[in-house]
C-alpha positions as CSV (number, residue, x, y, z in Angstrom):
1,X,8.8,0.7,-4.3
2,X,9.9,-2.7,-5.1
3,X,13.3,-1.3,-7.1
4,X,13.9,0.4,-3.1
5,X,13.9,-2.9,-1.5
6,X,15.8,-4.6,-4.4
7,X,18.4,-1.5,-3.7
8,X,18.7,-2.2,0.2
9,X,18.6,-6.1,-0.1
10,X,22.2,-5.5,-2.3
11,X,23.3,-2.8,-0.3
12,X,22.6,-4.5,3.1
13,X,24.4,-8.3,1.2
14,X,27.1,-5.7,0.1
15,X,28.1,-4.7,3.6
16,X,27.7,-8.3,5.4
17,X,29.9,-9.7,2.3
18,X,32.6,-6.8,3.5
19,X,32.3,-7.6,6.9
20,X,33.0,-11.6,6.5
21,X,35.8,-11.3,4.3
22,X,37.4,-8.7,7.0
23,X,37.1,-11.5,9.5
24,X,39.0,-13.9,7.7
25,X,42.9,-14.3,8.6
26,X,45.6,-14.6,6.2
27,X,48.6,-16.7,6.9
28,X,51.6,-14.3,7.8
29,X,55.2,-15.2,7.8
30,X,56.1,-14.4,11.6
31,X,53.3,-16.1,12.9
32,X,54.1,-19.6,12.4
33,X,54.4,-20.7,15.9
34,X,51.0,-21.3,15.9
35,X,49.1,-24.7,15.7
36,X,46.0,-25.0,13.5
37,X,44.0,-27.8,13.6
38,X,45.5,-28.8,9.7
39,X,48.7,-28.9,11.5
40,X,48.0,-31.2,14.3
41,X,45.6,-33.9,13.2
42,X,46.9,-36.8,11.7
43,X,46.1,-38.9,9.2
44,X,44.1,-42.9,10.0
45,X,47.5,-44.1,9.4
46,X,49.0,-43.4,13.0
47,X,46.2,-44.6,14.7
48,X,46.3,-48.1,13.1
49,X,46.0,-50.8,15.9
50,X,44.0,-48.8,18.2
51,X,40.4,-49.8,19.0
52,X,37.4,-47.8,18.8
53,X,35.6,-47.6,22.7
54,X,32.5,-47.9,21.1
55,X,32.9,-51.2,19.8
56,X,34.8,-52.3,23.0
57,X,31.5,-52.0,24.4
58,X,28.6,-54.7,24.0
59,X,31.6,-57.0,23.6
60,X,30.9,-60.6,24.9
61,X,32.8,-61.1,28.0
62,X,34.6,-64.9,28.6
63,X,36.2,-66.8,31.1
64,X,39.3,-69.1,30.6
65,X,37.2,-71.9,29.8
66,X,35.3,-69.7,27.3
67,X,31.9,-69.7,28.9
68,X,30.0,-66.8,28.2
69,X,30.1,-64.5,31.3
70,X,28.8,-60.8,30.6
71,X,29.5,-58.1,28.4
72,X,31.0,-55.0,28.6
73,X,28.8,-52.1,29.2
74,X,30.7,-49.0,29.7
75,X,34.8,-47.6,30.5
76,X,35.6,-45.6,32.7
77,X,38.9,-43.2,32.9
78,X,40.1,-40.6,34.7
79,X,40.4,-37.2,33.6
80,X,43.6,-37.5,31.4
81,X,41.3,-40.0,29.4
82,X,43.6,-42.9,30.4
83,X,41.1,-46.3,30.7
84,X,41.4,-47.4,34.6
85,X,37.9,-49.9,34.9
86,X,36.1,-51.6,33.1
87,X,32.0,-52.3,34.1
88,X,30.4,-55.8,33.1
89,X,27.0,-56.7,32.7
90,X,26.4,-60.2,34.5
91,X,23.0,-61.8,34.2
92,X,19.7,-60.5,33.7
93,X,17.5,-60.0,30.1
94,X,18.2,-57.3,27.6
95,X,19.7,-55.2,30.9
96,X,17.0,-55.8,32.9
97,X,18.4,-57.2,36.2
98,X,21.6,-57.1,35.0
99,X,24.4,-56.9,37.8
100,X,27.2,-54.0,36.9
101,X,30.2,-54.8,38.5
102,X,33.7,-53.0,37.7
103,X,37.2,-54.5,37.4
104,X,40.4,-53.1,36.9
105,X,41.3,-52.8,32.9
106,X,44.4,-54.4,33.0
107,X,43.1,-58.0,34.6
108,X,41.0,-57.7,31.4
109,X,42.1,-59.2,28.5
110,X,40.9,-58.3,24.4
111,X,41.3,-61.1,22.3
112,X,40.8,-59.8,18.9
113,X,40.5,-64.2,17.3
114,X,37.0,-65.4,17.9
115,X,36.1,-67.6,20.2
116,X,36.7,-71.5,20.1
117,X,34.1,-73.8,20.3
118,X,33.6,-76.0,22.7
119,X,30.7,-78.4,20.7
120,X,31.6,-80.6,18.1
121,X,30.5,-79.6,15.0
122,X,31.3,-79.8,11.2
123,X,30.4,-76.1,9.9
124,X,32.2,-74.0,11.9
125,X,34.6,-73.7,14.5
126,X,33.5,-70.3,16.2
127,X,31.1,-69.0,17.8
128,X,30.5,-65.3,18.0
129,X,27.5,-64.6,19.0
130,X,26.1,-65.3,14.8
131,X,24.5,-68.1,13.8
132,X,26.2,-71.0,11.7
133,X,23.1,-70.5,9.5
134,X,25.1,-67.3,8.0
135,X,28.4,-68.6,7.4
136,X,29.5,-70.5,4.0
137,X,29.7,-74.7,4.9
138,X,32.3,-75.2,3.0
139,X,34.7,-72.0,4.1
140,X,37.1,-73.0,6.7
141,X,39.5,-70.0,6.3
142,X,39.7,-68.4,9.5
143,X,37.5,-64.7,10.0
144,X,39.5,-62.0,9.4
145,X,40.2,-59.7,12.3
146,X,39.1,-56.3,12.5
147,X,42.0,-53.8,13.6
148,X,39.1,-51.3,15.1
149,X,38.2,-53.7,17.6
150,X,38.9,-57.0,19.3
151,X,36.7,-60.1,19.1
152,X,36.1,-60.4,22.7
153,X,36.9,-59.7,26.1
154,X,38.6,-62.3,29.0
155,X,37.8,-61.9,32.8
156,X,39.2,-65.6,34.8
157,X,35.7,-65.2,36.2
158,X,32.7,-67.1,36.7
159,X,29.2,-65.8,36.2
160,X,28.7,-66.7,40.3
161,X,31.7,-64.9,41.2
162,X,30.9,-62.0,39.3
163,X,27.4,-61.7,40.7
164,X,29.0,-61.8,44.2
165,X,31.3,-59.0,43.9
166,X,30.5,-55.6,45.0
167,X,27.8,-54.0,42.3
168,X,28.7,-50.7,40.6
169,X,26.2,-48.2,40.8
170,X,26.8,-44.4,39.1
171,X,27.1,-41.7,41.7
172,X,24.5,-39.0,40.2
């Protein structure tokens, strides 16, 4: 009894191994003209200098005389995937009470250098949201920038003006 089901297990694996190597296409010679996905992605090479969205947000936002204004919570595009607003968090605790207002991407600028300080003091020269506790006292080399990302974000906003624009709500 158990040699029968041994039979039919190889049997049945048999006909499914038939089946799968049936399904799969072999390259032919007229039918080039085709696109593959091998063909059209690209290597991390040509995409060098273009910034990940999901570190754009949760970036600090700042104002020309770097005071802390927001932070980017979310983009939005259109349907082509082209970037046309941007939505800032102003105010509130961990989100809660938070004002979302959206402005225009282009009167928003990335700065990819952190930001200068505007307190005297003699172990560092940025701040970035990290604590001075972290960073060498004696390093003064500047921090290297990541290409995946800028540093921060810069809307000629203050936090008052921000809070009296129009707030963005998501249409459900």
């Amino acid at each position: 009894m158990l040699a029968k089901y041994m039979t039919a297990g190889v049997a049945a694996s048999a006909l499914l191994a038939t089946v799968a190597f049936a399904q799969t296409q072999t390259p032919s010679a007229t039918t080039n003209n085709t696109s593959t996905p091998a063909a059209t992605s690209t290597s991390n090479a040509s995409y060098q200098g273009d910034w990940r969205t999901s570190k754009i947000v949760g970036l600090n936002v700042y104002n020309n005389n770097n005071e802390s204004i927001g932070s980017i919570n979310d983009l939005l595009t259109d349907k082509s995937g082209n970037i046309k607003a941007v939505v800032i968090g102003v105010g509130g605790f961990l989100g809660v009470g938070e004002h979302l207002v959206a402005v225009a991407f282009d009167q928003v600028k990335f700065v990819t250098e952190p930001v200068a300080s505007t307190t005297s003091s003699s172990t560092s020269s940025t701040t970035t949201g990290a604590s001075n506790s972290k960073m060498a006292p004696t390093s003064s080399a500047p921090a290297k920038t990541n290409p995946w990302y800028p540093d921060h974000a810069v809307f000629n906003a203050t936090k008052d003006q921000l809070k009296a624009m129009p707030e963005f709500k998501y249409s459900t």
